[in-house]
C-alpha positions, 0 to 999 in steps of 0.5 A: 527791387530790394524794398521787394526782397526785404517785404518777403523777408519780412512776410516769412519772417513774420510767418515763422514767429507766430506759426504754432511750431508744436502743432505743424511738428504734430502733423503727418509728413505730407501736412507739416511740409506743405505748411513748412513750404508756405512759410517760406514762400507764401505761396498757397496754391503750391502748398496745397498741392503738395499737401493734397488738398484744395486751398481752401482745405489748406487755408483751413490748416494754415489758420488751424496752426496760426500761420498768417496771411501776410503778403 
């Protein structure tokens, strides 16, 4: 269980270094958010939701401000 919760921590913290800060602050509230949420969680499909868009609109986002994939 702790090898778990260290390879989250690990994945977020990951996540929050290479993420394009400056271009998630320029986005509207809705789109800096989601992307906000999906850097600390992973989690995708919430992420999209609370952005209003498809998945694939926001993996579109997610690569746009360099916020990896790591799970």
């Amino acid at each position: 269980m702790e090898e778990v919760l260290e390879a989250l921590e690990e994945a977020r913290r990951i996540r929050r270094e290479r993420a394009d800060w400056q271009f998630i602050e320029s986005l509207p509230p809705k789109l800096r958010a989601a992307l906000r949420y999906y850097i600390e969680t992973g989690d995708i499909y919430v992420a999209s939701r609370i952005a209003g868009i498809t998945v694939d609109e926001f993996n579109e986002l997610r690569i746009r401000a360099r916020v990896p994939s790591v799970t």
